[in-house]
C-alpha positions in Angstrom: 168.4 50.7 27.7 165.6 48.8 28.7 166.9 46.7 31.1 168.7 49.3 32.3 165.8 51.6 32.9 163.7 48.7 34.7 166.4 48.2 37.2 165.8 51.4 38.9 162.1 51.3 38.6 162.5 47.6 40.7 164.4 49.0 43.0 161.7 51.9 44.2 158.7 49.7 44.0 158.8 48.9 47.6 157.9 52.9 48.5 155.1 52.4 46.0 154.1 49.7 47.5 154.4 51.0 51.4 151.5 53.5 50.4 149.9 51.4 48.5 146.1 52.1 47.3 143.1 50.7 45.9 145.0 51.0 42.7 148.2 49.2 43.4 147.9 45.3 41.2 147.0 42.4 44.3 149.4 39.8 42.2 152.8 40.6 41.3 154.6 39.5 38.3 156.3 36.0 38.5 159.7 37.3 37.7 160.0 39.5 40.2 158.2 37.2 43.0 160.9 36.0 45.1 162.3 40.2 45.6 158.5 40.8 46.3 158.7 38.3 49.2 161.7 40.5 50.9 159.9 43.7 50.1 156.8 42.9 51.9 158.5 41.6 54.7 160.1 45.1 55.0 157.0 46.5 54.6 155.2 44.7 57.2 158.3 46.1 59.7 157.9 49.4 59.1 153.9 49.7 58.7 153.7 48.1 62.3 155.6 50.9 63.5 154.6 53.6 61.3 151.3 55.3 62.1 148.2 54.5 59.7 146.9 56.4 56.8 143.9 57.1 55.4 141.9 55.3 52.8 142.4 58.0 50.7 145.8 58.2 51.5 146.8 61.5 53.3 149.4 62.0 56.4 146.6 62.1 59.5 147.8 64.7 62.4 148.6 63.4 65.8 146.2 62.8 68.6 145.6 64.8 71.6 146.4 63.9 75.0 143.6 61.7 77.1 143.4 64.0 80.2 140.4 62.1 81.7 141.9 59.2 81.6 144.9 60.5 83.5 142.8 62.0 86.1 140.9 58.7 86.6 144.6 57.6 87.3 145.1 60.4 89.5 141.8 59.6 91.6 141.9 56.1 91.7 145.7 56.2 93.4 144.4 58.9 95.7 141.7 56.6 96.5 143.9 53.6 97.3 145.7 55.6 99.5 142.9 57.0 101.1 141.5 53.5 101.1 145.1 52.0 102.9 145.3 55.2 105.4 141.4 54.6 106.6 141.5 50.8 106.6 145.0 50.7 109.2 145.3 54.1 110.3 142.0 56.2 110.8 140.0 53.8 112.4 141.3 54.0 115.3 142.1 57.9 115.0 138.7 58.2 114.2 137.4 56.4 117.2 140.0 58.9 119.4 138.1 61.5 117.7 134.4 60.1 118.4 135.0 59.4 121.4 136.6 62.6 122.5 134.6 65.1 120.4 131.2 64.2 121.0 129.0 65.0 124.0 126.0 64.3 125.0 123.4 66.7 126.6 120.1 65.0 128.8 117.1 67.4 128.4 115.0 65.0 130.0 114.7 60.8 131.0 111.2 59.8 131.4 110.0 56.5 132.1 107.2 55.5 129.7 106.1 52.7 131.4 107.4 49.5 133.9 107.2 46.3 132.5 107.4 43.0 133.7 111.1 42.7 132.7 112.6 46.4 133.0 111.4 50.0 131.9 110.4 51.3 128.8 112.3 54.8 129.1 112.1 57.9 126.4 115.4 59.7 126.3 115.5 63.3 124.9 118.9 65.4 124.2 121.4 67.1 122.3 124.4 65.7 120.8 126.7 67.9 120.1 130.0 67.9 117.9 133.2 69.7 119.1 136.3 69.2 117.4 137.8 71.5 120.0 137.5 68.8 122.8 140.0 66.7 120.9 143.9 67.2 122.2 146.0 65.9 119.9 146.2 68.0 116.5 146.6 65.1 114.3 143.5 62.9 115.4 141.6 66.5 115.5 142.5 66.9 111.7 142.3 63.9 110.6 138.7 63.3 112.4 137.6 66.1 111.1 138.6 65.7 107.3 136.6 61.9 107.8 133.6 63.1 109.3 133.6 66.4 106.5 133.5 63.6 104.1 130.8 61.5 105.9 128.7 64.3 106.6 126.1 61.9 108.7 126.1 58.3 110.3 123.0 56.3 111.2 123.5 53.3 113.8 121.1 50.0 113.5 119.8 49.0 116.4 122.2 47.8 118.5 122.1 46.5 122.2 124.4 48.2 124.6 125.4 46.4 128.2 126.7 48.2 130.9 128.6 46.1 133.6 131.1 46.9 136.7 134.7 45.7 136.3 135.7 46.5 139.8 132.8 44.3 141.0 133.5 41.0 139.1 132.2 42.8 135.5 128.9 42.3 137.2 126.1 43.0 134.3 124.2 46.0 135.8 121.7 46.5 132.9 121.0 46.3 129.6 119.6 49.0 127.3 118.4 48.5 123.6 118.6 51.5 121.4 116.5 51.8 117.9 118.2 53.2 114.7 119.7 57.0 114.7 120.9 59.4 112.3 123.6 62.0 113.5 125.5 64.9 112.3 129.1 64.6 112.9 130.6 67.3 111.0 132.2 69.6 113.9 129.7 71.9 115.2 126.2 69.9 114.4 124.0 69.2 116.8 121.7 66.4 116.5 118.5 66.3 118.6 117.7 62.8 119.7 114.1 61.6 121.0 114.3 57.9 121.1 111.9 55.2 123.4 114.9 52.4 124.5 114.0 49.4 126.6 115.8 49.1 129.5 116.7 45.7 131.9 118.3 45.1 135.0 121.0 42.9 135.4 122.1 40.6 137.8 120.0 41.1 140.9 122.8 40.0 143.6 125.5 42.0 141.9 123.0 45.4 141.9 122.2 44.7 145.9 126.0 44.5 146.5 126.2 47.6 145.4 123.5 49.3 146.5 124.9 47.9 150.1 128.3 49.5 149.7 127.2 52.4 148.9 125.1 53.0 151.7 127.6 51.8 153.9 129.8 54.6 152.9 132.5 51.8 151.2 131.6 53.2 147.8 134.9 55.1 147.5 135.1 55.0 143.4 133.0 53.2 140.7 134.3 52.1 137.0 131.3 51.6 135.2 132.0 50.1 131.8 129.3 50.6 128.3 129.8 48.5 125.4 128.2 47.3 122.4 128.1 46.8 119.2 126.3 49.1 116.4 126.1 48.5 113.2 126.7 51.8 111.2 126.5 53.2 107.6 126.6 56.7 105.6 124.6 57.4 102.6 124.3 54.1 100.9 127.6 53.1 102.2 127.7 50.5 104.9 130.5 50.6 107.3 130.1 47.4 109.1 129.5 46.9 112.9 131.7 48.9 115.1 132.6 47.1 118.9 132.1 50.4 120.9 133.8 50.4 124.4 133.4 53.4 126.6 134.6 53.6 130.0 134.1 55.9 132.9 134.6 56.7 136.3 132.7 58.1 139.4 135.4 59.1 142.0 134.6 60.9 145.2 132.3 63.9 144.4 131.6 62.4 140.7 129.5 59.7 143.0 125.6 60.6 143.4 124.8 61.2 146.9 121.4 60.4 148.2 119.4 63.5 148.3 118.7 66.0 151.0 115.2 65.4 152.7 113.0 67.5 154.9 110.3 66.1 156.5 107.4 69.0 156.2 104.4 66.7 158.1 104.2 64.5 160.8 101.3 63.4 162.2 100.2 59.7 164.9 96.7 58.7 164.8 94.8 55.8 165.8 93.2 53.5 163.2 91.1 50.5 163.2 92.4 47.4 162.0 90.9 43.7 161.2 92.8 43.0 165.0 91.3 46.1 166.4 92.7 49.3 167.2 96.2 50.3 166.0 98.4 53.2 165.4 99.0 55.1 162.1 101.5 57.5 161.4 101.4 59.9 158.5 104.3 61.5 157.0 105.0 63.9 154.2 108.7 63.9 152.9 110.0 66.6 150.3 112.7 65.3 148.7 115.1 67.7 146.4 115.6 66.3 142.9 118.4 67.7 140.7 118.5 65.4 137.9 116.1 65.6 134.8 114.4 62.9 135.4 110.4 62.3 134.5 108.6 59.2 135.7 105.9 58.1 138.0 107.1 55.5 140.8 104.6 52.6 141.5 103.1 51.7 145.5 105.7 50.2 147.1 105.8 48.6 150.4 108.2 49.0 153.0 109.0 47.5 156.8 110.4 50.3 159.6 113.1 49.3 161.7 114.6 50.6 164.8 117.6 49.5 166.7 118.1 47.2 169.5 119.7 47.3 172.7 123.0 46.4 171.2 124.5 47.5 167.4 124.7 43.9 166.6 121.5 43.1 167.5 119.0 42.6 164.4 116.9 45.1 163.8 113.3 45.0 165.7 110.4 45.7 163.7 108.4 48.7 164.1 105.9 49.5 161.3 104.8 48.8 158.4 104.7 51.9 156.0 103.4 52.5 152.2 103.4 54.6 149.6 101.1 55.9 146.9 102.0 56.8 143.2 105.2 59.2 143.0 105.1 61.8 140.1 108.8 62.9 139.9 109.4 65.9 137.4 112.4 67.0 136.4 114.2 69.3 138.3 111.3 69.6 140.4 111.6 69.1 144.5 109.6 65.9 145.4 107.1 65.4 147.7 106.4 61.7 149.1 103.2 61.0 151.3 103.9 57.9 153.4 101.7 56.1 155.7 102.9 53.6 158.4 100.6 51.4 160.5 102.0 49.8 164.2 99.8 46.9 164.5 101.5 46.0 168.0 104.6 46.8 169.6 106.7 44.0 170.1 108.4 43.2 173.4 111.8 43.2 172.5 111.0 47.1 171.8 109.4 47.8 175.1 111.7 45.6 177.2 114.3 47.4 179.4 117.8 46.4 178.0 120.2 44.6 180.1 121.8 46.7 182.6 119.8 49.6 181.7 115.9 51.3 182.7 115.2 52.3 179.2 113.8 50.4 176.4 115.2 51.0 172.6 111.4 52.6 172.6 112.2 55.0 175.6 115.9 55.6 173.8 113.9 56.7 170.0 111.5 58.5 172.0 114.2 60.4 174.5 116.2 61.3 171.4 113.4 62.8 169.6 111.5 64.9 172.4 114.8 66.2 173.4 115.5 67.9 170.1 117.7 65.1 168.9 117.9 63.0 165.7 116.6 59.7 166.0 117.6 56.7 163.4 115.2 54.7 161.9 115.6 52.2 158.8 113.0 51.5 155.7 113.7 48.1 154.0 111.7 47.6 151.3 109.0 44.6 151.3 106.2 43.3 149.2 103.9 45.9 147.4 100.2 46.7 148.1 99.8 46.6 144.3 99.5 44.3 142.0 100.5 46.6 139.1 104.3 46.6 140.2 106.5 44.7 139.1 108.0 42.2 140.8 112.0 42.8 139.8 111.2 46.2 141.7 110.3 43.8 144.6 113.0 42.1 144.1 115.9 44.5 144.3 114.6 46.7 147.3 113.3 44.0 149.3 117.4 43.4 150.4 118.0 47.0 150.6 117.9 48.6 153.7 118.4 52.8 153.8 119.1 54.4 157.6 116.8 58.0 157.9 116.9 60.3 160.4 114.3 61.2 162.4 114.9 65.5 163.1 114.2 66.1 166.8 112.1 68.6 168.0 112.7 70.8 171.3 108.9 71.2 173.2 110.7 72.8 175.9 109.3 71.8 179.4 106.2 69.1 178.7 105.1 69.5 182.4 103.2 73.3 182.2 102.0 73.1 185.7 102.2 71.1 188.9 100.5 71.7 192.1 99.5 70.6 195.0 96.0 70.9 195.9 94.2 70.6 199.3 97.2 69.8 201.1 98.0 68.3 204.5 100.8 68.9 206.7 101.4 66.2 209.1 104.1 66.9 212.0 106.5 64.1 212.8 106.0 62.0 215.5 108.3 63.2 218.2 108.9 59.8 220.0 110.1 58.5 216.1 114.2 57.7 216.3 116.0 60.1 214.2 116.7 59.3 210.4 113.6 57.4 210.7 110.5 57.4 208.2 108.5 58.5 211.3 110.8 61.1 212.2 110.0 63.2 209.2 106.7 65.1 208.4 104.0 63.8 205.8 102.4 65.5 203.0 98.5 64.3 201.8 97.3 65.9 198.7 95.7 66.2 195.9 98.3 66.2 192.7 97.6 68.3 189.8 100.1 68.3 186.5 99.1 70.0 183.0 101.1 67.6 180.7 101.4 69.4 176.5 101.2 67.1 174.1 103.4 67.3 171.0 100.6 68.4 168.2 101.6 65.7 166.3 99.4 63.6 168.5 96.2 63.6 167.3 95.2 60.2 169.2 93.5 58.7 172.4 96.6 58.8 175.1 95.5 58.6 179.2 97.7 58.4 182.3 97.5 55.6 184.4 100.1 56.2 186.9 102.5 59.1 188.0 105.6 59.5 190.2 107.6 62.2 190.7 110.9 63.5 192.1 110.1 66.7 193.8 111.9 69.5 196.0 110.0 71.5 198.4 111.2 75.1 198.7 110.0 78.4 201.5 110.9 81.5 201.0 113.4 80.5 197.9 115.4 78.0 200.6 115.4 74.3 200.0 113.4 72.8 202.9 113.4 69.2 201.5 112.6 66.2 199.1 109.2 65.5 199.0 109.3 61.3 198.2 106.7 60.4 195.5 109.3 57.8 194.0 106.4 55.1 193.9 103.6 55.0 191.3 100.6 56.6 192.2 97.2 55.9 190.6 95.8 59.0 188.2 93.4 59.4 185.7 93.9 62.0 182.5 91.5 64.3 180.6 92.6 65.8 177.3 92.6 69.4 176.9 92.1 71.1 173.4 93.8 74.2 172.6 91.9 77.3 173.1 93.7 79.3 170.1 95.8 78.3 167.2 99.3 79.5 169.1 98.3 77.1 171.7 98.9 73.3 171.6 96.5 70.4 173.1 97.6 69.7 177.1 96.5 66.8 179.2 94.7 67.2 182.7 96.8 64.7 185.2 95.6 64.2 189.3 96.3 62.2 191.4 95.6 61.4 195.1 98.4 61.3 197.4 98.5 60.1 201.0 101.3 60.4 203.3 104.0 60.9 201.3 107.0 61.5 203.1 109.0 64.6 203.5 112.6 64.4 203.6 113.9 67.3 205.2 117.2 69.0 204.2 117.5 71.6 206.3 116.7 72.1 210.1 116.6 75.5 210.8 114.6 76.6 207.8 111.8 73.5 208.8 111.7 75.3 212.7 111.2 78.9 211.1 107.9 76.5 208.8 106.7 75.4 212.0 106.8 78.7 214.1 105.0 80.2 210.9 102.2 77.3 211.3 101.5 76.9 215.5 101.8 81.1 215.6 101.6 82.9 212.6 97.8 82.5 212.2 98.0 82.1 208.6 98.8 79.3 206.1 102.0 78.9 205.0 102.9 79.0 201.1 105.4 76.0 199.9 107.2 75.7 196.4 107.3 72.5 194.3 109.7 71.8 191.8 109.0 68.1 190.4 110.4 66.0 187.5 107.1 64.0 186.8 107.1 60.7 185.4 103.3 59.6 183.8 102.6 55.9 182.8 100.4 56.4 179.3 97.8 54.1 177.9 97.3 54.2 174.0 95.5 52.3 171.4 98.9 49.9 171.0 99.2 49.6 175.4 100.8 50.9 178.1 
């Protein structure tokens, strides 16, 4: 019975011994060692993949789920696809987005200061986000979403060059631009107040320019910005990004030069290290726009006129120069210019070939009869020492046409008269047709020449001639010949009242000037009035006068 009784008890000691405790013996009887060996094996299978007890051994109830951990999970896949759609796909939605959304709106551009290599300009504005500027739905929504997240980006400084594809990607300038922060969610606007230095380009490539479009060849321009700005947001850095904005001026996107009114114009003389001279003083108003705030430097500049012939060069007139020029924004300009004529060169006074009139006489002509006349400002060296010499530089090769406006004075010659006149009669033994044959006039020659009252100078008459027709009683009797210069002297007249204008005094002595007569019968009906009428007889003149002036510059 006893060995029949053990059996059973052998056979369930491996149960015992899976929940074994601190009571269970740590060396097993000898007998039974080799059916120990196989029972802890087993055991050892199934503790692995049973769950553990506790020491004082109880069943233990299961765990709960690890929900943090499985959102971790969650955001971190959502974050390497986020990561995969902004590292191939958004930038370059993004960029649509940027580029398309934001605007940019100038409150003012004011010119700190000119230095020896460019400008030191301050630029004040608003930039605004719009996601409503953006076409397409999909860079719109996506754009948005990014810049949501972002909140705000702040640039480094960054350099930005702006160059001219259509003219050989000639460098225009350069501007550099010091850290900002901006709100891009849709709808912020960020207001920017930055000092940026600013520095012409290439020199030959600006006057090309400047050339075609004065010559009226500037039909469209491509002007091309790029640059690249390092950028981050929060603590996050997002690396340099190559910017590249492009756009285009086409017909009445291209700034015209403004409208101009001269308000002053005024000739004096003045006294120069080589004696007497001419100034001319001018007051331009200029309309302005753009909001634009800056003070222009002296500069210097040479007048030009034409010659006899369009491709003639130029012939050099004055010299003219400015003062400082405060430009406000939005403000209409007013530029005081002074010109000096030292002497008038005699390619100016010359008659041109084929012709009686000078390119002097042709200005002058155009002008006095109400019509514009052209002159051209080149730009030269500069009085002052304080402007830079790129400034110089640029203009110097630059050469702008401006009108002169014409003004009408109406008839210059008030009055002309002939005072203590003789009548001589013919000599009746002269051969018809014959200088003899007609009558001659002796007198004394009276003409009240008004002078624009932009003349405030010295100016006398020399010499007069005149063509003049001699009327009676309304008739044409003849052509009184004065065709060659007579010797006069001049006396300048001030005005007596504010409506009137100054007037010069002209006379002249003339002897024997010959009368042409026209008509017979009305020069028998003069002479019956003279030998038996008793009285005088009263003749018309009507003259186109001619005077010969002497000024500070010469005849």
């Amino acid at each position: 019975m006893a060995s029949t009784d053990a059996q059973p008890l052998t056979q369930r000691d491996p149960e015992p011994d899976v929940e074994a405790s601190e009571r269970t013996p740590l060396i097993s009887r000898s007998s039974n060692g080799q059916r120990d060996a196989e029972t802890g094996e087993a055991q050892g299978n199934r503790s692995a993949q049973s769950p553990p007890r506790s020491l004082s051994g109880g069943d233990e109830k299961p765990t709960k789920r690890r929900w943090p951990s499985l959102l971790a999970l969650l955001l971190l896949c959502i974050l390497a696809i986020a990561i995969i759609v902004f590292a191939f796909i958004a930038p370059s939605v993004v960029e649509q987005y940027a580029q398309q959304a934001i605007t940019f709106e100038p409150e003012s551009l004011s010119i700190d200061s000119f230095t020896s290599s460019g400008v030191r300009a301050r630029i004040q504005g608003d930039l605004i986000m719009d996601a409503s500027r953006v076409n397409k739905k999909f860079v719109r929504d996506l754009g948005r979403f990014g810049t949501w997240i972002a909140c705000e980006v702040e640039s480094g400084k960054s350099f930005v060059e702006v160059s001219l594809p259509e003219y050989g990607n000639v460098l225009l300038g350069t501007a550099q631009v010091p850290p900002i922060k901006v709100g891009i969610r849709n709808g912020d606007i960020t207001h920017v107040d930055f000092v940026s230095d600013l520095h012409p380009g290439d020199v030959d490539g600006i006057r090309r320019i400047a050339h075609d479009y004065l010559d009226g060849r500037l039909g469209q321009l491509r002007v091309l910005g790029e640059a690249d700005v390092p950028l981050k947001s929060g603590l996050f850095s997002l690396g340099k990004q190559s910017i590249r904005q492009e756009m285009l001026f086409a017909n009445n996107d291209v700034p015209k030069l403004p409208s101009y009114k001269i308000k002053k114009l005024n000739f004096r003389e003045e006294a120069l290290p080589s004696g007497r001279g001419m100034a001319a003083d001018v007051a331009i108003v200029v309309k302005n726009d753009y909001p634009v705030d800056f003070t222009i430097p002296p500069l210097g500049f040479a007048i030009k006129v034409d010659g006899c012939n369009k491709k003639d060069p130029y012939i050099m007139l004055a010299d003219a120069l400015t003062h400082d020029l405060y430009i406000h924004p939005k403000q209409d300009v007013e530029l005081n210019v002074t010109g000096n004529v030292r002497q008038l060169p005699d390619t100016l006074t010359e008659a041109c070939p084929g012709s009686h009139e000078s390119p002097l006489d042709a200005i002058l002509g155009k002008y006095l009869h109400g019509k514009d006349a052209k002159l051209y400002v080149q730009g030269s060296d500069s009085p002052s020492l304080d402007t830079p010499q790129w400034i110089t530089d640029i203009i110097s090769s630059i050469t702008v046409p401006v009108a002169l406006p014409g003004r009408t004075f109406g008839s210059l010659i008030k009055n002309f008269t002939l005072a203590d006149t003789h009548f001589s009669l013919p000599d009746p033994f002269a051969s018809p047709n014959t200088p003899a044959s007609n009558p001659r006039i002796s007198a004394k020659v009276q003409a009240i020449v008004a002078l624009p009252e932009e003349m405030n100078f010295n100016i006398s008459v020399s010499r007069v001639r005149a063509d003049a027709d001699v009327y009676y009683k309304g008739k044409k009797l003849g052509k009184l010949d004065l065709s060659q210069w007579q010797k006069a002297s001049s006396d300048r007249i001030e005005p007596i009242s504010r409506d009137d204008g100054p007037t010069l005094m002209v006379e002249s002595l003339v002897r024997n000037a010959p009368l042409n007569i026209t008509d017979e019968d009305l020069f028998t009906d003069v002479l019956q009035a003279m030998l038996f009428g008793g009285r005088g007889v009263m003749l018309h003149v009507k003259a186109e006068v001619d005077v010969e002036t002497e000024t500070a510059l010469g005849a």
